[in-house]
C-alpha positions in Angstrom: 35.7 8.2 11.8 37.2 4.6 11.1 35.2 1.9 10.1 35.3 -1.2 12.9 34.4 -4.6 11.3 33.0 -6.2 14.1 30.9 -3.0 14.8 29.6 -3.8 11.1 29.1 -7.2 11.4 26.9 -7.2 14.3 24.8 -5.0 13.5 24.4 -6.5 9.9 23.1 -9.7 12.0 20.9 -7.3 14.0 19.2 -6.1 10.7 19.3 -9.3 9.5 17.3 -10.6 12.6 15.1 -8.3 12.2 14.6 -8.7 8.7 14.0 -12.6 9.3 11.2 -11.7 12.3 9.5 -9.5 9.3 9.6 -12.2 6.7 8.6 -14.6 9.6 5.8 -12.6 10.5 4.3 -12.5 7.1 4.7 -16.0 6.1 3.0 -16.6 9.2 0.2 -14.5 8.6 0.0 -15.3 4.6 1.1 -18.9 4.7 0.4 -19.3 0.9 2.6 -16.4 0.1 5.5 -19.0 -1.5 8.4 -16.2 -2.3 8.6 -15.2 1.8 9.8 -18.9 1.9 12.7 -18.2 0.0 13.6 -15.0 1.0 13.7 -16.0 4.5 16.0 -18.8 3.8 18.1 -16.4 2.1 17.9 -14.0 5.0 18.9 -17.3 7.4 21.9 -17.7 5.2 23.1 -14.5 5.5 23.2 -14.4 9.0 24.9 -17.8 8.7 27.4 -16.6 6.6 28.1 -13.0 8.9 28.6 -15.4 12.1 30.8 -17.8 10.6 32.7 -15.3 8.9 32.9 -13.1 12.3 34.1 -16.4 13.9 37.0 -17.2 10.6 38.3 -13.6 11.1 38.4 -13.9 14.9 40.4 -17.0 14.5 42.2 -16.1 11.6 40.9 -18.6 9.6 40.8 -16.9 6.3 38.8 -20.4 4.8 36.3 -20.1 7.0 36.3 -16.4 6.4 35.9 -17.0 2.8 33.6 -19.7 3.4 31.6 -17.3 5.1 31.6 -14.4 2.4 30.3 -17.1 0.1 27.3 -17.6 1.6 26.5 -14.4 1.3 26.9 -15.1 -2.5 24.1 -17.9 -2.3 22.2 -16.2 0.0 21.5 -13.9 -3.2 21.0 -17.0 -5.5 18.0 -18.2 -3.0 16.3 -14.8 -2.7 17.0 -14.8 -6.6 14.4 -17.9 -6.6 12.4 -16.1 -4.6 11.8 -13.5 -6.6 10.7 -15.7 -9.6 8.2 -17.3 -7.4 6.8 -14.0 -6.3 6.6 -13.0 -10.7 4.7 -15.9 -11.0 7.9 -17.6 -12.6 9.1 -21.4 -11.0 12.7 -21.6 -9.7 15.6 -21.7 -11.7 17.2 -24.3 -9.6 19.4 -25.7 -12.6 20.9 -22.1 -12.7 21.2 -21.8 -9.3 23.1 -25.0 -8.3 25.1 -24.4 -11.3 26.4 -21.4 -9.5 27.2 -23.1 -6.3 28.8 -26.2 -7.4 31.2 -24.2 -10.3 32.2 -21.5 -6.9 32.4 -24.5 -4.2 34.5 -26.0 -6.5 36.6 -23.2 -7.4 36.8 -22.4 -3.4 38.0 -26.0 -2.7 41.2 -25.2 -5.3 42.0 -22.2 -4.2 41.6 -23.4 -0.5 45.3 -22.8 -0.1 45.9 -20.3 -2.4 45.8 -16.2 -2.3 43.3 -14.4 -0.5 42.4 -12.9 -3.5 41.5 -16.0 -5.5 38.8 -16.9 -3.3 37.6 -12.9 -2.8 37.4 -12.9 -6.9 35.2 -16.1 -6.9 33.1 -14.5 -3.9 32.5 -11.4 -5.7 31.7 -12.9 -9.1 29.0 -15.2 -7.6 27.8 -12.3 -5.8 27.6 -9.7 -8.7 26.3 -13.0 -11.1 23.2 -13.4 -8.2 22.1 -10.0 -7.6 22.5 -8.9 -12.1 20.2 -11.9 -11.8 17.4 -10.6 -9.1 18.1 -7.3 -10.6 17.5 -8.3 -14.3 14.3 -10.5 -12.9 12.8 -7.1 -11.3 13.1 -5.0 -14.6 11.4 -7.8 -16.9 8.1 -6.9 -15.0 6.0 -3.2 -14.5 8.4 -1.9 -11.6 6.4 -0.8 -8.5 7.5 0.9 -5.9 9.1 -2.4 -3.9 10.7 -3.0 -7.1 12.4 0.4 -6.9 13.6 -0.5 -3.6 15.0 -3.7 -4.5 17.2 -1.8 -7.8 18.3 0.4 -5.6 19.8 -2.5 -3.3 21.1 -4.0 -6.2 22.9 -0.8 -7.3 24.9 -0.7 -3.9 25.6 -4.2 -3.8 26.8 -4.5 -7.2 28.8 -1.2 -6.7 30.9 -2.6 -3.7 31.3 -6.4 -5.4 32.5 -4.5 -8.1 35.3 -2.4 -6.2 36.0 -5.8 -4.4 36.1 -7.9 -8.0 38.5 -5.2 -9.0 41.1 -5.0 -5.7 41.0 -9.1 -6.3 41.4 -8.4 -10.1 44.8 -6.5 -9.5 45.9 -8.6 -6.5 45.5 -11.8 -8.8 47.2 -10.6 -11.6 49.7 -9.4 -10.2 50.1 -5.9 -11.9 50.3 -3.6 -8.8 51.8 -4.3 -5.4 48.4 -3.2 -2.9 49.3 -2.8 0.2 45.1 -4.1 2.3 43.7 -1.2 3.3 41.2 -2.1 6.0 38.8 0.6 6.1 38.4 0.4 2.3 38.0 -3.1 2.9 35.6 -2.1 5.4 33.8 0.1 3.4 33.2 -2.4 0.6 31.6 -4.4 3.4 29.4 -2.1 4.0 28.4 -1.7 0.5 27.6 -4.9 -0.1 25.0 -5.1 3.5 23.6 -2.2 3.2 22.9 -2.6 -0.4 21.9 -6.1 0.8 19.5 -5.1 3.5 17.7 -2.1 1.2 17.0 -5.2 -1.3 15.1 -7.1 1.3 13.5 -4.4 2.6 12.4 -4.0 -1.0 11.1 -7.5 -0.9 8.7 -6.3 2.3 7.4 -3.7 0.1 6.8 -5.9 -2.9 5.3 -8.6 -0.7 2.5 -6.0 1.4 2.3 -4.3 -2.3 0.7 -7.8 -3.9 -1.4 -8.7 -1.0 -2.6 -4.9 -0.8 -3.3 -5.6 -4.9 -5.2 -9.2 -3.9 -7.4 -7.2 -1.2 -8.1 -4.8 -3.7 -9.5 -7.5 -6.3 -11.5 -9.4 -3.7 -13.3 -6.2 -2.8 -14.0 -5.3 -6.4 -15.1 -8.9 -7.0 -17.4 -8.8 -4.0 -18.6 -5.7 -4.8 -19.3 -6.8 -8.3 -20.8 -9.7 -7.1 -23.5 -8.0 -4.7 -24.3 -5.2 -7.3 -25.9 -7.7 -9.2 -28.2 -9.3 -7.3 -29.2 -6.1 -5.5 -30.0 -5.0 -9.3 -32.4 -7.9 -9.6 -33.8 -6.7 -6.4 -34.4 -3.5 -7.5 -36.0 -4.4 -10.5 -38.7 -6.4 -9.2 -39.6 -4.0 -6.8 -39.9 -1.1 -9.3 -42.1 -3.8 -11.0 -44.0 -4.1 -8.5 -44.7 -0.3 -7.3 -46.3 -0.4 -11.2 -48.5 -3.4 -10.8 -52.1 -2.4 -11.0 -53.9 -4.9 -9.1 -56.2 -4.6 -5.8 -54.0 -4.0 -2.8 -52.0 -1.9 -5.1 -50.9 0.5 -1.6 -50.0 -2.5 0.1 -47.8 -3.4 -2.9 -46.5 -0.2 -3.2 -45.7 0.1 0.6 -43.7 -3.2 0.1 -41.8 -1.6 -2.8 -40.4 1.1 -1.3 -39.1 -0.4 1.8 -37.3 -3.0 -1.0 -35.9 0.0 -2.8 -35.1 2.2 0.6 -33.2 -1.6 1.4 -31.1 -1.6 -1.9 -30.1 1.4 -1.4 -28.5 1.5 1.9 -26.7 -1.5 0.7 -25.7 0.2 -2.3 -24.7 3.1 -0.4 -22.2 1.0 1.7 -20.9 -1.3 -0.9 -20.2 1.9 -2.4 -18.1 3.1 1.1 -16.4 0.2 1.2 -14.9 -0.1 -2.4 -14.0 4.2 -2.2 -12.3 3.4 1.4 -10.9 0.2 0.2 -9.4 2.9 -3.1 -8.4 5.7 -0.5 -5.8 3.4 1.5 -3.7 3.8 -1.3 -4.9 6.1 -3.7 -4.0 6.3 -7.3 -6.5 7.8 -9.3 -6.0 6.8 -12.9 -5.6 10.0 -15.0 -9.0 9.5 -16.9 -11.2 10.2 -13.5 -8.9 13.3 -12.2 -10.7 15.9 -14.0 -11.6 19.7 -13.4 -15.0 20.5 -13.3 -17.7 23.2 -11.3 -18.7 21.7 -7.6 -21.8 22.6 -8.6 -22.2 19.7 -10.9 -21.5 17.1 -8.0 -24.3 18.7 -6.2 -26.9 18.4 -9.3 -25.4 14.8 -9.4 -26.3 14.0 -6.0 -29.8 16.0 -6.2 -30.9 13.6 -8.9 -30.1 10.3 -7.3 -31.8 11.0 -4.2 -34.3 8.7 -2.8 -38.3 10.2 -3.3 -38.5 10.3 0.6 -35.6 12.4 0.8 -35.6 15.0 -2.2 -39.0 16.8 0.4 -36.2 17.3 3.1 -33.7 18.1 1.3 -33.0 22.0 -0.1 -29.9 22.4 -2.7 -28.3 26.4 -2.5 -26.3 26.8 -5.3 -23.1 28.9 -6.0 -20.4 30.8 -8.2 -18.9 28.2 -10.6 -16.6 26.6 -8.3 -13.9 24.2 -10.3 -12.2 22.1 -8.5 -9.2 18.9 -9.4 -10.5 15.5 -8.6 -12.5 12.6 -8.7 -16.0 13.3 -9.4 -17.2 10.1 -8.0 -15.7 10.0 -5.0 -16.5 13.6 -4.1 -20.4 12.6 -4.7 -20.0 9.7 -1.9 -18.2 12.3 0.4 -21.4 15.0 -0.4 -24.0 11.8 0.0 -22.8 10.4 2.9 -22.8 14.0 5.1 -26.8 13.8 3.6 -27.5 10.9 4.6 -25.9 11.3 8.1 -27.9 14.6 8.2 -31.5 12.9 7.7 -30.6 9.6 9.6 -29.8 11.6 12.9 -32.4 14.6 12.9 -35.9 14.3 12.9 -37.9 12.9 10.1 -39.6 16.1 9.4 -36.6 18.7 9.6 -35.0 20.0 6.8 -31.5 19.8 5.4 -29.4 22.1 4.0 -26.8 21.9 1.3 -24.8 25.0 0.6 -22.1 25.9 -1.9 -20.0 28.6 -0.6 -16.8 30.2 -1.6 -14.2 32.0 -0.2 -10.7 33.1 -2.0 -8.9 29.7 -2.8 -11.9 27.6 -0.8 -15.1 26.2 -2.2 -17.2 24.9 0.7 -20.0 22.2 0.8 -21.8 22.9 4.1 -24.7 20.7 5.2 -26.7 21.9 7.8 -29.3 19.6 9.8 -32.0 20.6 13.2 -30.5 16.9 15.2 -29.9 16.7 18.5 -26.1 17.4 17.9 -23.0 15.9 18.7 -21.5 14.8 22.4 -18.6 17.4 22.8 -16.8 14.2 24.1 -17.3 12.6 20.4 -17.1 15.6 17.7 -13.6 14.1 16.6 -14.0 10.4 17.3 -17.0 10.2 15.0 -14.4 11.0 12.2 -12.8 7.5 13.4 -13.7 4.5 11.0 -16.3 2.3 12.2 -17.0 5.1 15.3 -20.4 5.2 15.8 -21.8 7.4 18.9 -23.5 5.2 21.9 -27.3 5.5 21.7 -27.5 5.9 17.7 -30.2 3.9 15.8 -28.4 0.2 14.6 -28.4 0.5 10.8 -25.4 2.6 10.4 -21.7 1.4 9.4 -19.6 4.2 11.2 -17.7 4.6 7.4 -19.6 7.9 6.4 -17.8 10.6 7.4 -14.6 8.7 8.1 -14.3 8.2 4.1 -16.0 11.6 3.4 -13.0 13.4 5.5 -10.3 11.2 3.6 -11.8 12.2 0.4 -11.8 15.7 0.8 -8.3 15.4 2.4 -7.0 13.9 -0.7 -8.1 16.0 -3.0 -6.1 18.8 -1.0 -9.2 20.1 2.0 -10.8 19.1 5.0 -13.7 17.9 6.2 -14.8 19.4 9.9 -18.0 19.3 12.0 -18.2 23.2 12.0 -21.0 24.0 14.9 -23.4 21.3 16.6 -25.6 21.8 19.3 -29.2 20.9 20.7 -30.7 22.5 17.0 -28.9 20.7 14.9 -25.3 20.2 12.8 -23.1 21.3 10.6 -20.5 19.9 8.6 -18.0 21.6 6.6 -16.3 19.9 3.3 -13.9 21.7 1.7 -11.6 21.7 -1.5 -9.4 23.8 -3.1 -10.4 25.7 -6.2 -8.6 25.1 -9.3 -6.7 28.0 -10.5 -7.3 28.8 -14.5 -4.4 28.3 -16.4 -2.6 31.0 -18.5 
């Protein structure tokens, strides 16, 4: 299969369109995001410089041709600037302009010289631009986006250098080259693909840091509610102690604070382990092995007086499993409190610890009303709740409950429901002993 130019440069201003609706898109949506800015101006350049030189080879002009080509080259220099930005760094404009001004003029002399003359500046500002967004990248912790934009860089500076060499030789004189057009070609395609892999790079990098700012406004609110509702919680174990006449009254006024507090707790806690589970990357130090039992203990002890009466714990065979300990005792916590806020206020619940080869299971078991057949998957959704519930639930319980268990290699599953009652199924893999 031969290469076709024009097949290559149109659809290198398709991508680029593309490309520029994306950037477009996000600066729209995250107007104080400063490096989109520049890496849509880049992007804007580059298809500039494909049209114009689509136009100079059409006409056989090879200065507009060239001219063409080196936009391309400053494309890179602006998307070079935008990179800074996005590190926190201002622009090197001093640098940049540098660049263009020593190639323009270079270009201007060599106007009416070889072909290859102006093809060794192009490719010199090229390979210069992209060493520099490449250099840039590796100065800082490199994130997956980062990876993305080396691995641009790598094509790009692999087919400027092929085209730096052809010019090299042409230049000097030292071999008579007949142009070959579909290495020319290919070199073209080198240079835009490795092109549009480093913008879509700059994508990733740009969700990847307003992913990271979401992250740190949830902890920060988070942090900022724990407090307070600590405060809370404080004063109201105060006043369940105080000794005076009304004391029941008091009391009475004191658990409904503490019953309060923790619900809230309970979904702060939701939304910070959802918030985690969109991207999860558990930091070595909380992936640990260690008996399912222990979670269930855990939970056991931090439930709420009114509770711990309804609530029966059936222990197993040590079960260890791979994980996060803290975000398996939401996933267990959240299926008990979904148990007791959905079935009568005097039925029991049931938490059992089962195992089968491979499989530890966590089945809790309530006497509700059971499930709608219609909603037995949705209620897995986030933010599903079933029509006709009571108002003081958030529809995140067993949503982040079945993406905990499924990242940490099991399932969650409503296992049976009907008119007496529910039962829902978490489980893990066990953890193999090693040796």
């Amino acid at each position: 299969m031969t290469l076709d130019f024009e097949t290559l440069r149109v659809v290198a201003l398709l991508n680029t369109t593309i490309l520029m609706v994306v950037f477009a898109g996000v600066l729209w949506a995250y107007r104080s995001f400063a490096a989109t800015r520049y890496w849509l101006s880049s992007l804007a350049l580059h298809g500039v410089g494909t049209i114009v030189l689509a136009v100079g080879t059409a006409g056989g002009s090879e200065p507009a041709a060239s001219f063409g080509s080196w936009l391309f080259g400053i494309a890179y220099c602006v998307a070079w600037q935008g990179v800074r930005v996005f590190y926190g760094k201002p622009p090197a404009w001093r640098v940049a302009i540098a660049i263009i001004v020593l190639s323009a003029l270079v270009m201007l002399m060599s106007v009416h010289q070889q072909g290859p003359v102006q093809g060794l500046t192009i490719a010199v500002v090229q390979i210069v631009s992209v060493v520099l967004i490449a250099l840039t990248v590796l100065r800082h912790p490199v994130r997956p986006g980062g990876l993305v934009v080396l691995g641009g860089a790598l094509l790009a500076l692999a087919g400027n250098m092929a085209e730096l060499y052809a010019s090299l030789v042409l230049v000097a004189g030292v071999a008579n080259l007949e142009p070959n057009p579909a290495f020319a070609a290919s070199l073209y395609l080198a240079v835009t693909v490795g092109a549009g892999v480093c913008y879509v790079g700059f994508v990733l990098m740009a969700f990847d840091r307003l992913r990271t700012q979401q992250q740190n406004f949830v902890a920060l609110v988070s942090h900022e509610f724990r407090a307070p509702l600590a405060v809370v919680a404080a004063a109201a174990d105060n006043l369940s102690l105080f000794p005076a006449a009304g004391a029941n009254e008091v009391s009475l006024r004191a658990a409904r604070i503490q019953r309060t507090v923790k619900r809230m707790a309970t979904l702060i806690d939701n939304v910070f382990a959802g918030d985690r589970l969109d991207t999860w990357q558990a930091p070595s130090s909380t992936r640990a092995v260690f008996d399912l039992n222990e979670v269930l203990r855990a939970v056991e002890a931090s439930a709420e007086s009114d509770a711990a009466g309804r609530v029966s714990f059936a222990y197993g065979e040590a079960t260890p499993v791979k994980g996060d300990r803290s975000l398996l005792e939401i996933a267990v916590l959240n299926l008990i409190q979904n148990a007791l806020k959905y079935s009568d206020a005097s039925s029991p619940v049931t938490v059992r610890l089962s195992s089968e080869p491979g499989i530890a299971q966590v089945s809790v078991i309530d006497q509700g009303a059971g499930i709608p057949a219609e909603d037995r998957e949705r209620i897995f959704l986030k933010y599903y709740r079933v029509a006709g519930q009571p108002p003081n639930g958030s529809g995140l319980g067993l949503h982040i409950s079945r993406e905990i268990a499924r990242q940490h290699g099991g399932d969650l599953i409503l296992a049976a429901s009907g008119p007496g009652g529910s039962t829902f199924s978490l489980s893990l893999p066990i953890e193999k002993p090693r040796g």
